[in-house]
Structures are given as C-alpha cells and as structure tokens.
C-alpha positions as MATLAB code, in Angstrom:
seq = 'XXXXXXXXXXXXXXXXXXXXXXXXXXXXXXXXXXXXXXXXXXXXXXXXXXXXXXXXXXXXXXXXXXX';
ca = [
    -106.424 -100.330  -88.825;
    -104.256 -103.380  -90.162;
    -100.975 -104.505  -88.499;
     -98.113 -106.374  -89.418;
     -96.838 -109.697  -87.290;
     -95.390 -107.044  -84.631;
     -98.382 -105.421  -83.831;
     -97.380 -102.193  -85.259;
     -99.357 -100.529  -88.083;
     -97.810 -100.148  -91.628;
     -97.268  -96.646  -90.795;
     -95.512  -97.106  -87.374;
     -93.048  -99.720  -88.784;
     -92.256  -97.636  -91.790;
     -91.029  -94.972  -89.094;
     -89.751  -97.644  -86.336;
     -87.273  -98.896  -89.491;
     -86.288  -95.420  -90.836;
     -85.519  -94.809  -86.815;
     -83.084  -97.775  -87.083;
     -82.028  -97.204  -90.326;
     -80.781  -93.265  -89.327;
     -79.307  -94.135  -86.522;
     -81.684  -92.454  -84.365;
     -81.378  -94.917  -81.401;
     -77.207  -94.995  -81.100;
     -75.471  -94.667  -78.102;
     -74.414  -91.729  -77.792;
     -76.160  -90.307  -80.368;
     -74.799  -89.449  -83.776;
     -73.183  -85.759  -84.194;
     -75.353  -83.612  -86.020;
     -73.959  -81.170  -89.045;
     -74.707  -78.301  -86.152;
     -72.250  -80.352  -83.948;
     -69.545  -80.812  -85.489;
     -69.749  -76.832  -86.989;
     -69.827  -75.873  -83.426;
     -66.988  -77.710  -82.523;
     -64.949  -77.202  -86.121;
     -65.106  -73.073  -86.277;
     -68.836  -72.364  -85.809;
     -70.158  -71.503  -89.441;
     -72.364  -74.253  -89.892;
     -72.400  -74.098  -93.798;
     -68.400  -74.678  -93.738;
     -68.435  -78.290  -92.663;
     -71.393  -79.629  -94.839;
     -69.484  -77.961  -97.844;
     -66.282  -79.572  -97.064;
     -67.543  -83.021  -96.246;
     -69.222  -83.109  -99.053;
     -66.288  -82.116 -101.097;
     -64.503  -84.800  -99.547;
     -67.295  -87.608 -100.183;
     -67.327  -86.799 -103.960;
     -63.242  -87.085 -104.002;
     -63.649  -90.514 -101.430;
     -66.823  -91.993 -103.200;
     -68.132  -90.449 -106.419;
     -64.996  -89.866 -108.027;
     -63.561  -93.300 -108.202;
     -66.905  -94.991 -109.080;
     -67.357  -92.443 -112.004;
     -63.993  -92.634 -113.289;
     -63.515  -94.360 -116.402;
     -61.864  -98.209 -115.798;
];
C-alpha cells in the first residue's frame, strides 16, 4: 500500500485531516448537540432547531439578500 511523505496511507491522512478539520482533537473537547440539549432543557431536537434558525438569520440571510 502507497504512502504519502508522512508515512501515512492515502486513507489514514484523509481521516487524520477530517480529525483536525472537526475539531476532534480540542482541548476540552467540543460540546456535542446532546450537550448542550442536556444542559439547555433536555429535548435534544430543541437546540439543533433553534441554532439553526439562528445561523440562517446570522449567515444565510444577509448573504442571500439582495445588495
């Protein structure tokens, strides 16, 4: 099996970045969506629907709106 300069195959860097890349390796750790529903009222679908609400008003809506 090939590897890259690293000595990792193509397979195990792919994962190594996406690791990095999702903050899998942070100090502490990320909260997960079951976290923060635990510690917000403990329905877990209730705070994936609201921050999602809140990143179309933050993000979507300003780059979609008409200049």
């Amino acid at each position: 099996m090939a590897t890259t300069e690293s000595g990792l195959t193509p397979a195990q860097k792919q994962a190594l970045v996406l690791a990095v890349a999702s903050a899998y390796y942070d100090v502490p750790a990320p909260p997960t969506l079951e976290t923060l529903s635990e510690a917000h009222d403990g329905t877990q679908p209730t705070v994936p629907q609201r921050l999602n609400r809140r990143r179309k008003a933050l993000v979507h809506a300003p780059l979609l709106s008409p200049v």
